[in-house]
C-alpha positions in Angstrom: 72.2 64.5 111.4 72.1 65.5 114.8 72.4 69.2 115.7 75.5 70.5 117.5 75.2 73.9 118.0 72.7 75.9 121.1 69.8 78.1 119.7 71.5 81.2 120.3 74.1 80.4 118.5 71.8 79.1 115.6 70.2 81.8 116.1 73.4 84.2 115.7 74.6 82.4 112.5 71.0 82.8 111.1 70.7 86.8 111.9 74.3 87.0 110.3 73.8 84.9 107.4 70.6 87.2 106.5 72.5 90.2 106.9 75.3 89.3 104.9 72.6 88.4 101.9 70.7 91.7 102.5 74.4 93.3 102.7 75.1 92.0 99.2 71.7 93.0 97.6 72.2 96.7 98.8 75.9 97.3 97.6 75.2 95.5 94.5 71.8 98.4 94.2 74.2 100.8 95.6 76.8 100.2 93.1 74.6 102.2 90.5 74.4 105.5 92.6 78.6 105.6 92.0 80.0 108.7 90.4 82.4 106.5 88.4 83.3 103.4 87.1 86.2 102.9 89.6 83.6 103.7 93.0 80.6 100.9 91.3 84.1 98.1 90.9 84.6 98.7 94.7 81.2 98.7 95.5 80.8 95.7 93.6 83.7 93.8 95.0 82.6 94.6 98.2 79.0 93.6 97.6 81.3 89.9 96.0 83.0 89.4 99.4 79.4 89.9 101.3 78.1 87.5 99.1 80.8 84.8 99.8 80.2 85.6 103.4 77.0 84.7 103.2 77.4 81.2 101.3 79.8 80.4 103.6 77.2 80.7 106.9 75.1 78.9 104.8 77.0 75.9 104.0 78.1 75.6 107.9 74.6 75.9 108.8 73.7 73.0 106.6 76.8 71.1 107.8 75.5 71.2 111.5 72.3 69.5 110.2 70.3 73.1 110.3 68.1 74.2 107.7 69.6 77.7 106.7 66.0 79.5 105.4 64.2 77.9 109.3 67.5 79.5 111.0 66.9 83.3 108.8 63.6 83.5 108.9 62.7 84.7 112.3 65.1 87.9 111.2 63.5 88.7 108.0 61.0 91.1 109.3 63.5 93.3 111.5 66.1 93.4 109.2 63.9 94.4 106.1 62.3 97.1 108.4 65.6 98.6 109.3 66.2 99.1 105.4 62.8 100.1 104.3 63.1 102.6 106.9 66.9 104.5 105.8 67.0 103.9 102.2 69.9 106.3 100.9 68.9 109.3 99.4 72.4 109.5 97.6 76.0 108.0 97.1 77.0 109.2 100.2 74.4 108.3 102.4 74.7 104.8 101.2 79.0 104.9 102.2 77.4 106.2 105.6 75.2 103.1 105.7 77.6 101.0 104.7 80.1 102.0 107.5 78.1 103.4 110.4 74.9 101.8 109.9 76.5 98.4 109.1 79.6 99.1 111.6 77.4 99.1 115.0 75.4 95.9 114.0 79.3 94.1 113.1 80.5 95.3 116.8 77.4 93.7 118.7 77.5 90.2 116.9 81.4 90.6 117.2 80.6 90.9 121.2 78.2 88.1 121.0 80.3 85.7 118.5 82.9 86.0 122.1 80.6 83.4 124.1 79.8 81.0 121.2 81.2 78.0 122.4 81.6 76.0 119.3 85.6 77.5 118.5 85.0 76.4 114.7 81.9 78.6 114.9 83.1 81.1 116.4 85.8 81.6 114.0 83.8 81.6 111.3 81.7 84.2 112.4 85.0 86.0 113.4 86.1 86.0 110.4 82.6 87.0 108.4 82.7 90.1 110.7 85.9 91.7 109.2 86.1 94.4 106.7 85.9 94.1 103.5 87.1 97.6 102.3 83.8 99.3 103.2 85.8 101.3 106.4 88.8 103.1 104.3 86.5 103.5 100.9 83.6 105.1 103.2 86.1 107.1 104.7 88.4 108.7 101.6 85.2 109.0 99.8 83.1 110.9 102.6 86.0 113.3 104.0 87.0 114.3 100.0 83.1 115.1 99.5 83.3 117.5 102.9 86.1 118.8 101.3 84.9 119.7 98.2 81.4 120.9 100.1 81.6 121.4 103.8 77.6 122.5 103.6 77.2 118.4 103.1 78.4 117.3 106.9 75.9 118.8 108.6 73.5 116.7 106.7 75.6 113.5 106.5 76.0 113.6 110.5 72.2 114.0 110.7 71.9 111.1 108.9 74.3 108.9 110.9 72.9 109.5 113.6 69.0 108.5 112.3 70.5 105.1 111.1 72.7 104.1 114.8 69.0 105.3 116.3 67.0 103.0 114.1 69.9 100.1 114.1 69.5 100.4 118.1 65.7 99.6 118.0 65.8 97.0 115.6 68.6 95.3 117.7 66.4 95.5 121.1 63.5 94.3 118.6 65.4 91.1 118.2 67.1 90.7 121.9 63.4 91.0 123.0 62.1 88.2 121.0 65.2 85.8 120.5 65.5 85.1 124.5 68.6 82.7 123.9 70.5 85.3 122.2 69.8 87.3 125.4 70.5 84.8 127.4 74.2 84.2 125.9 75.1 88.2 126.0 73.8 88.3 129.6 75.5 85.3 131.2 78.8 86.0 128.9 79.1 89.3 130.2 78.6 87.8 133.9 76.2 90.7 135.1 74.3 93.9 134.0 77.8 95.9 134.7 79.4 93.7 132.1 76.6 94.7 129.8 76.8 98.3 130.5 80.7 98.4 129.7 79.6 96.5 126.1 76.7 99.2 125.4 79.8 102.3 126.4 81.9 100.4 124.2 79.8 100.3 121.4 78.8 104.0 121.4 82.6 104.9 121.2 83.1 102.8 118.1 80.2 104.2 116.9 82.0 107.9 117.5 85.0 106.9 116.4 83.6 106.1 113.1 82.1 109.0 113.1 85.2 111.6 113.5 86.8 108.9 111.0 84.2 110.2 108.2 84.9 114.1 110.1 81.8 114.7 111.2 80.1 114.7 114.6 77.7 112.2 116.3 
């Protein structure tokens, strides 16, 4: 079968396809840290929908001729770093995770998934990237645990702010050694202005989220 699709977009299916597997495995672990039966069934569903996102990158990768474990593997290594370095310490740490940590990386490949040229591709990976509860769960279950303790946000903004730092070098990890995905931000965003205007519109998503969950970032 002959391949369709440009490396960096390969390359961009195979960085989201092991994300959405690692996503899976850590809401599913996650899912035991939950104060009640009705918090692990979301966290559960949730870690369901990841899963189905996954399969789904996978079947299109084999579709376009492309073996899906060749396309992951070059993102094993950062990706596993990223999470042996913040595991949660609690239940809310992991919601943090789930929504910051998690948030930031879904904005950059949403940026990215703009210049993949292949339109059934691109929606796919569109629709991958959307939220699957994590955003309003995160949020109700963070802001009533401030409530009930304010001592907690201190910590829990602390903690944010550790996982956008360590998502930001594993992201430059993989932009330095996947030049194609490079490549595709750079020329799609025309120059390095372009690229500066994504990077400021990153770090207000990120703060956004952030006064979302009422704490500072």
């Amino acid at each position: 079968m002959t391949v369709r699709l440009d490396q960096a977009t390969i390359d961009l299916l195979g960085v989201l396809a092991y994300g959405e597997l690692t996503a899976f495995e850590r809401l599913a672990g996650d899912a035991r840290l939950a104060p009640s039966i009705s918090d692990k069934h979301a966290l559960a569903a949730m870690a369901a929908a990841e899963f189905e996102h996954y399969r789904r990158l996978n079947d299109h990768l084999i579709t376009e001729g492309i073996d899906p474990e060749t396309a992951m593997a070059p993102f094993v290594a950062p990706l596993n770093e990223f999470h042996d370095l913040t595991p949660p310490n609690d239940w809310l740490e992991g919601l943090i995770k789930a929504y910051v940590g998690d948030g930031l990386a879904t904005d950059f490949y949403r940026e990215v998934a703009a210049f993949v040229q292949d339109a059934a591709t691109r929606g796919l990976i569109l629709e991958v990237l959307a939220d699957t509860g994590q955003a309003s769960f995160a949020v109700a279950k963070v802001r009533a645990a401030i409530t009930a303790d304010p001592a907690v946000a201190g910590r829990l903004a602390l903690w944010g702010r550790r996982l956008v730092g360590e998502a930001l070098i594993q992201a430059q990890r993989v932009a330095v050694e996947h030049d194609a995905l490079t490549e595709m931000l750079v020329g799609g965003s025309g120059d390095l202005a372009g690229i500066g205007r994504l990077l400021t519109r990153l770090t207000d998503n990120h703060t956004a989220r952030m006064q979302a969950l009422g704490l500072q970032s």
